[in-house]
C-alpha positions in Angstrom: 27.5 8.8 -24.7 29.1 11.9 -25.4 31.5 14.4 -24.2 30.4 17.2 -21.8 30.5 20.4 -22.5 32.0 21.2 -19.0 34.9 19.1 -20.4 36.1 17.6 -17.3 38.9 14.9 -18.0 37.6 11.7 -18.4 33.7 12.6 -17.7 31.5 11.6 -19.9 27.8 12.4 -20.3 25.2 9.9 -20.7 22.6 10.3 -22.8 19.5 7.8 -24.9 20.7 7.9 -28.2 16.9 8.5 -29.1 16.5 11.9 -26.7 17.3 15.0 -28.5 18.0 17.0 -25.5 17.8 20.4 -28.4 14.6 19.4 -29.4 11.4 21.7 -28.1 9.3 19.9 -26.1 5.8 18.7 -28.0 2.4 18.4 -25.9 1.1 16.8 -28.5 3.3 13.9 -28.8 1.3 10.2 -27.4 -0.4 12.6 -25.3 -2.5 9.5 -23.9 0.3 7.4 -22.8 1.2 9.2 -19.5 -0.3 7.2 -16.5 -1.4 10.8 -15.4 -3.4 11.7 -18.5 -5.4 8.1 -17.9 -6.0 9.5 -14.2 -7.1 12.8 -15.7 -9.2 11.0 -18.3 -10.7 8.8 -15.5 -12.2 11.6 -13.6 -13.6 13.6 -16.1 -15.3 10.5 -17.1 -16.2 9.3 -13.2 -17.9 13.0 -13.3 -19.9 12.5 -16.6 -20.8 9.1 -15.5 -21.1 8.6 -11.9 -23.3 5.6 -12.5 -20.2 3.6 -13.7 -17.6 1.9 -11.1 -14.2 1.3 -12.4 -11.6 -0.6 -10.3 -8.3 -2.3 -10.7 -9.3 -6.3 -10.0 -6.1 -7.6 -8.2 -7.1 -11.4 -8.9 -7.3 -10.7 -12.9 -4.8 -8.0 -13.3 -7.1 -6.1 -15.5 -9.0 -3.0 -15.0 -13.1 -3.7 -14.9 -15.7 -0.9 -15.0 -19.4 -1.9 -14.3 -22.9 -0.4 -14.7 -26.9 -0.5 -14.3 -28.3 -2.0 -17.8 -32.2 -2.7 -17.6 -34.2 -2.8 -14.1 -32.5 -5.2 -12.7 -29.4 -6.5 -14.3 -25.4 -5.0 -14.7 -23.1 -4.8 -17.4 -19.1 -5.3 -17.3 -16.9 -3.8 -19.3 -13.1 -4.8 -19.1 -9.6 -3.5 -19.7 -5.9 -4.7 -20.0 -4.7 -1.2 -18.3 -6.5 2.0 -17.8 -6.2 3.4 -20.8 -8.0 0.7 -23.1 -10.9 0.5 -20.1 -11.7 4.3 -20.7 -11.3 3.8 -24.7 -13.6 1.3 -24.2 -16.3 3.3 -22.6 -15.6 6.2 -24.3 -17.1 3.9 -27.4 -19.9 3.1 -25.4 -21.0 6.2 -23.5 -19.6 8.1 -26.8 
């Protein structure tokens, strides 16, 4: 917490110790994190690979992405969250 610059009696500003509020902003910074960057992530790769299904399975809790392998047979490919399901393909479709 700190005082405000607008210096009103008895206001005080709150603040995360950890947030430099001076500091310029870096794109580059866990720039894989953000939920939207997986969503970004996931449709470049649903466009590359149209062939692979990836859904959210409600009953597991974990993300599950699945695809032809052979003539007749499937292969799954599984997730905790989003991110590690398309770091996981991304190894395999490399």
């Amino acid at each position: 917490m700190r005082q405000s610059d607008d210096s009103v009696p008895g206001h005080v500003e709150r603040s995360h110790p950890a947030i430099d509020d001076d500091a310029p902003e870096s794109s580059n910074a866990m720039p894989r994190n953000r939920i939207v960057d997986q969503v970004a992530r996931r449709m470049t790769f649903s466009d590359a690979h149209p062939e692979v299904v990836i859904a959210f399975q409600r009953t597991t809790g974990r993300w599950e992405a699945t695809y032809p392998a052979g003539k007749n047979g499937t292969e799954a490919v599984y997730g905790l969250d989003l991110r590690d399901l398309l770091d996981k393909l991304g190894k395999r479709f490399g």
